[in-house]
MDTraj code that builds the backbone (N, CA, C; nanometers):
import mdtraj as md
import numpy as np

residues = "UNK UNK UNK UNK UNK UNK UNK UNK UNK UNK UNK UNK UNK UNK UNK UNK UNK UNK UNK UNK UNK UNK UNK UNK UNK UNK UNK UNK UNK UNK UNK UNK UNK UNK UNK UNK UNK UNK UNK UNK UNK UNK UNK UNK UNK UNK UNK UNK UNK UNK UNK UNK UNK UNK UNK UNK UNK UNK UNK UNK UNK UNK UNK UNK UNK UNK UNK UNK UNK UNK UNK UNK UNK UNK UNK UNK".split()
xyz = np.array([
    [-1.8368, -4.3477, -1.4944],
    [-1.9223, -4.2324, -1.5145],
    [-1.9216, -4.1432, -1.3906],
    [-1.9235, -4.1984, -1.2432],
    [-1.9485, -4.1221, -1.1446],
    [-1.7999, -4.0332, -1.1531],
    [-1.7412, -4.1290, -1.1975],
    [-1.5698, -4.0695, -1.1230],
    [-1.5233, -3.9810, -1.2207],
    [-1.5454, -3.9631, -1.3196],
    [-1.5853, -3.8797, -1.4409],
    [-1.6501, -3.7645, -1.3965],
    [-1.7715, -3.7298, -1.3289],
    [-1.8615, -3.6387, -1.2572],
    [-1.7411, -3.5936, -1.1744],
    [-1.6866, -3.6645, -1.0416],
    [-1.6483, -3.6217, -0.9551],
    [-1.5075, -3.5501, -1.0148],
    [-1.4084, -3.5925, -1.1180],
    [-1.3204, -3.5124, -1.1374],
    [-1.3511, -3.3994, -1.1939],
    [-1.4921, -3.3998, -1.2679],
    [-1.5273, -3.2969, -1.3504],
    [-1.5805, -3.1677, -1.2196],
    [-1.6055, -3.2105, -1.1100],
    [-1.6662, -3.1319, -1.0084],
    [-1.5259, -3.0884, -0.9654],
    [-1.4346, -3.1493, -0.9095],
    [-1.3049, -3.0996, -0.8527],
    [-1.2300, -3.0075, -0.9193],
    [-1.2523, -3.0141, -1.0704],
    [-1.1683, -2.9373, -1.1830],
    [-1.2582, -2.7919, -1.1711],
    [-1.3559, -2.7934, -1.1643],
    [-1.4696, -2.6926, -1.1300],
    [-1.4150, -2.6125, -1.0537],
    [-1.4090, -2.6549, -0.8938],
    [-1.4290, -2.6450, -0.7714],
    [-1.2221, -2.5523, -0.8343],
    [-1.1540, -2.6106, -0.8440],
    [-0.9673, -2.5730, -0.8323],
    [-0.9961, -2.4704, -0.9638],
    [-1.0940, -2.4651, -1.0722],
    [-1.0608, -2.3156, -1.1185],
    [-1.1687, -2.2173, -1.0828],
    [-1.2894, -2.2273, -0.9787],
    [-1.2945, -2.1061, -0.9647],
    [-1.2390, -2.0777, -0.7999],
    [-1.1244, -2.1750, -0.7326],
    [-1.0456, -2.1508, -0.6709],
    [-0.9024, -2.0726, -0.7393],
    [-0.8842, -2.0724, -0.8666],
    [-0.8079, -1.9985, -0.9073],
    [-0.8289, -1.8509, -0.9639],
    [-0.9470, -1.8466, -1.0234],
    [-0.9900, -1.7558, -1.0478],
    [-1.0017, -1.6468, -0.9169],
    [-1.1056, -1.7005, -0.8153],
    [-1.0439, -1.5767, -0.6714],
    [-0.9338, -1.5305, -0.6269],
    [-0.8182, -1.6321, -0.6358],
    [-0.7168, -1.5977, -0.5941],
    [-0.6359, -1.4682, -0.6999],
    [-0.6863, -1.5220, -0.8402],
    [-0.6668, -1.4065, -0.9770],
    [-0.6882, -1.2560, -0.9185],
    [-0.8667, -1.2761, -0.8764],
    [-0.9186, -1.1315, -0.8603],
    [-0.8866, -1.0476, -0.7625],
    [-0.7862, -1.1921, -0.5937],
    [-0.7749, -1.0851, -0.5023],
    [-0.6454, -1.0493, -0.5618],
    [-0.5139, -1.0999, -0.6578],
    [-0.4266, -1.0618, -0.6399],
    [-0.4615, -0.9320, -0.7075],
    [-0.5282, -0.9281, -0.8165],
    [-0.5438, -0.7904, -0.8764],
    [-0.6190, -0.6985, -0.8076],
    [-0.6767, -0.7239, -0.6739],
    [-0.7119, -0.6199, -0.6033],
    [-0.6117, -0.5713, -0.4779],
    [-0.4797, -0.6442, -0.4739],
    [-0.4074, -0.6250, -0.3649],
    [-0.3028, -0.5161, -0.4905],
    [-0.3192, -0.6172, -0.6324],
    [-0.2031, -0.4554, -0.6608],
    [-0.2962, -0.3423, -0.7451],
    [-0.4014, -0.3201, -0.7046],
    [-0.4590, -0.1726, -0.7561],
    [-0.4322, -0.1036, -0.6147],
    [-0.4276, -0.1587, -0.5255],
    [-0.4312, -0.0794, -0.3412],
    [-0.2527, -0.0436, -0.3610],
    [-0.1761, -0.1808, -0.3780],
    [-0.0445, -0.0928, -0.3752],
    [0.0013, 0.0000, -0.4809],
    [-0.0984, -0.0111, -0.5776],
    [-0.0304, 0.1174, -0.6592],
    [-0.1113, 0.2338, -0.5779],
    [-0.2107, 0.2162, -0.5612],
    [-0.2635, 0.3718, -0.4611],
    [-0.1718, 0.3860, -0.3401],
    [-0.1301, 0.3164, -0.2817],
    [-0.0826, 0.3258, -0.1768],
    [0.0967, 0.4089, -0.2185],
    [0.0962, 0.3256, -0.3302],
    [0.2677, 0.4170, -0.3911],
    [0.2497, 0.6032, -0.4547],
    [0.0855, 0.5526, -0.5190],
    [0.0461, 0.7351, -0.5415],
    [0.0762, 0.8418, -0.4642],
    [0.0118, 0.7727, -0.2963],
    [-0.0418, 0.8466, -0.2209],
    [0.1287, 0.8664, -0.1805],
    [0.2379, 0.8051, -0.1545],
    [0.3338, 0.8096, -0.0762],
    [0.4268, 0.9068, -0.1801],
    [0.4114, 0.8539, -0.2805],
    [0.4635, 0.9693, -0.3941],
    [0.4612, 1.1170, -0.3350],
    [0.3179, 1.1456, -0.3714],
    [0.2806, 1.2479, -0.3689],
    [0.3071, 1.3459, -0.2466],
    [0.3064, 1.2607, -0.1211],
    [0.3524, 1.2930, -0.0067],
    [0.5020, 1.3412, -0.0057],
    [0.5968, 1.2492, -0.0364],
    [0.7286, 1.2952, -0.0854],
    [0.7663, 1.3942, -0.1493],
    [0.6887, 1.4457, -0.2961],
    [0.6932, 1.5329, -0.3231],
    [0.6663, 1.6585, -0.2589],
    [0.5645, 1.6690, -0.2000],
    [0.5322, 1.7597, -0.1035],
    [0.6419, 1.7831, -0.0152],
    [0.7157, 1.6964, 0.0497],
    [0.8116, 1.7330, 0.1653],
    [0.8956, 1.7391, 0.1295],
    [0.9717, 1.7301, 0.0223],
    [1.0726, 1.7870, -0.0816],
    [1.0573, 1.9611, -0.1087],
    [0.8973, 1.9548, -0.1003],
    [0.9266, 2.1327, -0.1617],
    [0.8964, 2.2100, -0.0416],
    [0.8194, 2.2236, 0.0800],
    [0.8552, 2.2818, 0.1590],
    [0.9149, 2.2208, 0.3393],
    [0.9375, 2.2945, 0.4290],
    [1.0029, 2.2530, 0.5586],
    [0.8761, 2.2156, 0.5999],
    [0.8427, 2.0945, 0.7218],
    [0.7304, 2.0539, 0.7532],
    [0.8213, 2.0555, 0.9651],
    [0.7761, 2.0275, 1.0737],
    [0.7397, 2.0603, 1.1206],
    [0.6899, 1.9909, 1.2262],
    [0.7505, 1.9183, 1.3121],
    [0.6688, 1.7667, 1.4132],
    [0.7085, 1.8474, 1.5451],
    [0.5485, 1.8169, 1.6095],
    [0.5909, 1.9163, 1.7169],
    [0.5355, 1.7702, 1.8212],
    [0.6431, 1.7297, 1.9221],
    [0.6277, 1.5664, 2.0134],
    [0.5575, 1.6328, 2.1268],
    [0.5121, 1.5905, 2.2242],
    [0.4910, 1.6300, 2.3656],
    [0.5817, 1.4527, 2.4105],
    [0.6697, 1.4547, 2.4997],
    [0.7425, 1.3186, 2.5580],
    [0.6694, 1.2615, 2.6750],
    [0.6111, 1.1398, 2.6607],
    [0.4926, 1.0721, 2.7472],
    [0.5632, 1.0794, 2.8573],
    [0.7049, 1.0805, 2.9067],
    [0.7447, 1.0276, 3.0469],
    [0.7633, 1.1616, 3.0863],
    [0.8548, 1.2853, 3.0207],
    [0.8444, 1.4330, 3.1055],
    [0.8132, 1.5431, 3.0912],
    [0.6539, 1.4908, 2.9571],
    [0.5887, 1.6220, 2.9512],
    [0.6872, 1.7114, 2.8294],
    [0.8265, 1.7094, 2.8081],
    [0.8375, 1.8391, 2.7563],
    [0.8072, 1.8210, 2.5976],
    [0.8217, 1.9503, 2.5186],
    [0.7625, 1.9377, 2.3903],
    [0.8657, 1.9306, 2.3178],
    [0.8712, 1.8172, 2.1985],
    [1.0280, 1.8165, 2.1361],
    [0.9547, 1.8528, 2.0011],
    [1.0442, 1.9896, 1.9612],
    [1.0115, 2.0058, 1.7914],
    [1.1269, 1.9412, 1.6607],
    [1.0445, 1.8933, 1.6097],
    [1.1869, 1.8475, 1.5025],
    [1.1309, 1.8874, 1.3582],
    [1.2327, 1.9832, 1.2982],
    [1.1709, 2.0212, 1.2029],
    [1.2407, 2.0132, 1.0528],
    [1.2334, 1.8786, 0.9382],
    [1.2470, 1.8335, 0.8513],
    [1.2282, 1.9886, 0.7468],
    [1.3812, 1.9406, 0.6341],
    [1.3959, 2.0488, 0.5227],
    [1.4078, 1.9641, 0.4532],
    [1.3532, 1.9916, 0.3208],
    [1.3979, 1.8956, 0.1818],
    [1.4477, 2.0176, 0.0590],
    [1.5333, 1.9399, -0.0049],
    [1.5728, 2.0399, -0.1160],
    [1.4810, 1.9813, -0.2641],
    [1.4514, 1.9948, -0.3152],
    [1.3855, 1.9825, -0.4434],
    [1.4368, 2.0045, -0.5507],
    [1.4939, 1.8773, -0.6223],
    [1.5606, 1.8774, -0.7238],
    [1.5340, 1.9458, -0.8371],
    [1.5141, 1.9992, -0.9319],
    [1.4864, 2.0891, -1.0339],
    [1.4387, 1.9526, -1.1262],
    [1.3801, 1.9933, -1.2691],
    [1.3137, 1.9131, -1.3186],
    [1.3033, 1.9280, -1.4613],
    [1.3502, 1.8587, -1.5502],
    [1.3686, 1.9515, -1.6899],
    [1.1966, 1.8902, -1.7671],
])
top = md.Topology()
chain = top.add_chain()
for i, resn in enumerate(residues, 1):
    res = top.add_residue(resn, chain, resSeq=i)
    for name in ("N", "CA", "C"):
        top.add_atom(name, md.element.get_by_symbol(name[0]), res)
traj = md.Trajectory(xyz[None], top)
């Protein structure tokens, strides 16, 4: 009877250890699909116009500009 209890407690204990592990995985992929939205969307953006990085160089001060063009594929 006890040992009956105790597997019945362990079986407990390993599914709502499974169950968390359920809810974080489904909260790690709602973040990477936002995280693919957000990078999307970013891409798109730098596809349609020239963007523009303007450095200052920590060791001699001078300012390095580098300035990214994307072409933008057309879209039927």
């Amino acid at each position: 009877m006890v040992e009956d209890n105790k597997s019945n407690l362990v079986n407990q204990e390993q599914t709502l250890d499974i169950e968390h592990v359920k809810r974080r995985l489904d909260m790690l992929d709602q973040r990477l699909d936002n995280i693919d939205s957000m990078v999307t969307a970013v891409a798109e953006r730098v596809m349609s116009q020239p963007i523009t990085l303007n450095i200052t160089c920590p060791y001699c001060g001078k300012n390095i500009e580098i300035t990214i063009i994307g072409s933008e594929k057309p879209t039927a």
